[in-house]
C-alpha positions as CSV (number, residue, x, y, z in Angstrom):
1,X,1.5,-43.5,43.0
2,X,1.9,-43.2,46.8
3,X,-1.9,-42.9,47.5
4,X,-4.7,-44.7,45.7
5,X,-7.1,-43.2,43.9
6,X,-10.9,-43.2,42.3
7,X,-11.3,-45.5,39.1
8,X,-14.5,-42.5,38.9
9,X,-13.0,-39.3,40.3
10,X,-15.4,-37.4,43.0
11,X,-17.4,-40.8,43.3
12,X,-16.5,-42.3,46.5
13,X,-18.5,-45.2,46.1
14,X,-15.9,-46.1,42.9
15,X,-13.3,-48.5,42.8
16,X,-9.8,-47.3,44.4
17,X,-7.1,-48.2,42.3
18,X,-3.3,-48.6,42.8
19,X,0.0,-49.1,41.3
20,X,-0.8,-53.1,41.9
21,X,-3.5,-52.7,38.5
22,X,-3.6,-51.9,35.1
23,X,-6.4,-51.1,33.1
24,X,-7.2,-52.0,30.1
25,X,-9.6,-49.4,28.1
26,X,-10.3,-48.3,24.9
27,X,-11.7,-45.9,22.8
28,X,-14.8,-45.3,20.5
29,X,-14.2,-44.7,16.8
30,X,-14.1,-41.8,15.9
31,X,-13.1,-40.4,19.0
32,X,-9.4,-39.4,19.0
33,X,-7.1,-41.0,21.8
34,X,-5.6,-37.6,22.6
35,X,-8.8,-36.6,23.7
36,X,-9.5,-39.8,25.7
37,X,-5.8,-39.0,27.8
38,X,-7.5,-36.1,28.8
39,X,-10.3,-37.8,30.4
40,X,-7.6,-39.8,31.9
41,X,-5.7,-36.4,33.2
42,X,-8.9,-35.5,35.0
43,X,-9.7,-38.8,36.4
44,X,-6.2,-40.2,37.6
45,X,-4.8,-37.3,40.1
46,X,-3.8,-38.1,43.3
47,X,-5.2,-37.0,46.3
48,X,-2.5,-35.8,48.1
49,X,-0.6,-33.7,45.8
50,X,-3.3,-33.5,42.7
51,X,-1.1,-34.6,39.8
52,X,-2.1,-37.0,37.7
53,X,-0.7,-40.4,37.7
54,X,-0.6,-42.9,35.3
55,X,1.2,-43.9,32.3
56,X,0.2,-45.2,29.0
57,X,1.8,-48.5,28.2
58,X,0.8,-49.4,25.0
59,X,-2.0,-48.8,22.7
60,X,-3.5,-49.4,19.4
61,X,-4.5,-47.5,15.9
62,X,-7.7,-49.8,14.8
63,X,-9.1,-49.5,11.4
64,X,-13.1,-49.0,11.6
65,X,-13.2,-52.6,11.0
66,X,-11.6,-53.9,13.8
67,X,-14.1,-53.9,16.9
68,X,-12.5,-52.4,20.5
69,X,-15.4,-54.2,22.5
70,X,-14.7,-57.3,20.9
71,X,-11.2,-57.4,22.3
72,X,-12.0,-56.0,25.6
73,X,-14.8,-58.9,25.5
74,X,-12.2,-61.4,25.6
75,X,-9.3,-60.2,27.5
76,X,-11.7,-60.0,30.4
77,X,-12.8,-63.6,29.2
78,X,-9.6,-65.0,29.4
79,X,-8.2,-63.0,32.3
80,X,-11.0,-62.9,34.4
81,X,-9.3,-64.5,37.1
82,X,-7.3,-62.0,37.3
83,X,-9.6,-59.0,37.2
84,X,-9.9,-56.7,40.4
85,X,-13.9,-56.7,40.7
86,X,-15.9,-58.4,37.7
87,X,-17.4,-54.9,36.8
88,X,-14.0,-52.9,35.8
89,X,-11.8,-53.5,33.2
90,X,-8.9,-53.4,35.5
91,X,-5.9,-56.1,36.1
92,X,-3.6,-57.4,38.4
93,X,-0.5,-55.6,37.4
94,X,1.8,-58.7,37.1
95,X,-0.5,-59.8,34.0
96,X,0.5,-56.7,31.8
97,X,2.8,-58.6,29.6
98,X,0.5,-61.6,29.1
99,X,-2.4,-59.2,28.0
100,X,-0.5,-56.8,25.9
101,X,0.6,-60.2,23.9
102,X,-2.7,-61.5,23.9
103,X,-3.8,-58.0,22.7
104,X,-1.7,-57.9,19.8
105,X,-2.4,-61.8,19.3
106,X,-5.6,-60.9,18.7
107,X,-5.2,-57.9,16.7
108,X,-2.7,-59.6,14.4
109,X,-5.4,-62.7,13.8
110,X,-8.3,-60.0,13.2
111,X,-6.3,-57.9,10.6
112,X,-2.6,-57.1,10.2
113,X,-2.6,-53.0,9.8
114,X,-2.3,-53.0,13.1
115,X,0.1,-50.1,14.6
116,X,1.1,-50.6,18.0
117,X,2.4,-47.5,20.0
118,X,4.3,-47.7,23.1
119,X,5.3,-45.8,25.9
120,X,3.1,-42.4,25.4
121,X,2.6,-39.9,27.9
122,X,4.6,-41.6,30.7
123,X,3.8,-39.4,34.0
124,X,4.3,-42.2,36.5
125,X,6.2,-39.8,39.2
126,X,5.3,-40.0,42.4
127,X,4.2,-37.1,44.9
């Protein structure tokens, strides 16, 4: 991403983001993910050439037992040192590894159906 953009897109007042950060979110059962990407779509476009930008590392199929806002609870516990601003759920970059294992640490110790996914809709180019 050559330009930063809105974590919140048409709120100026939002956090600017950057290729420096990841973000760790997650999704509502029983929302599908396909639809949360396309809130991403809307929300991540540059403001130079209006594509979006981001990529989709990794993520998750929970079973209705296994609770999103526990595990974003304690990544930011455990990273929170490395958080961008103590309201967002966004990273230094150079942590990505550590949280992804801690993510599937804690996934694996709550319940073992876990099915990671990686790399899905990659659209990291820049402008």
């Amino acid at each position: 991403m050559k330009t930063p953009m809105l974590s919140r897109r048409y709120v100026p007042t939002s956090l600017k983001i950057s290729s420096d950060m990841i973000k760790v979110g997650k999704v509502q059962h029983p929302r599908p993910f396909e639809e949360r990407m396309k809130d991403y779509r809307g929300t991540y476009k540059c403001s130079k050439c209006n594509k979006s930008h981001f990529s989709v590392v990794s993520y998750w199929e929970l079973t209705e037992d296994q609770d999103p806002n526990m595990i974003e609870k304690i990544i930011g516990q455990e990273f929170s040192d490395q958080k961008i601003s103590s309201r967002y759920e966004y990273y230094n970059r150079s942590m990505k590894t550590k949280i992804l294992n801690r993510i599937d640490q804690l996934l694996t110790t709550e319940q073992k159906t876990v099915t990671p996914k990686t790399n899905q809709s990659p659209s990291n180019e820049d402008c």
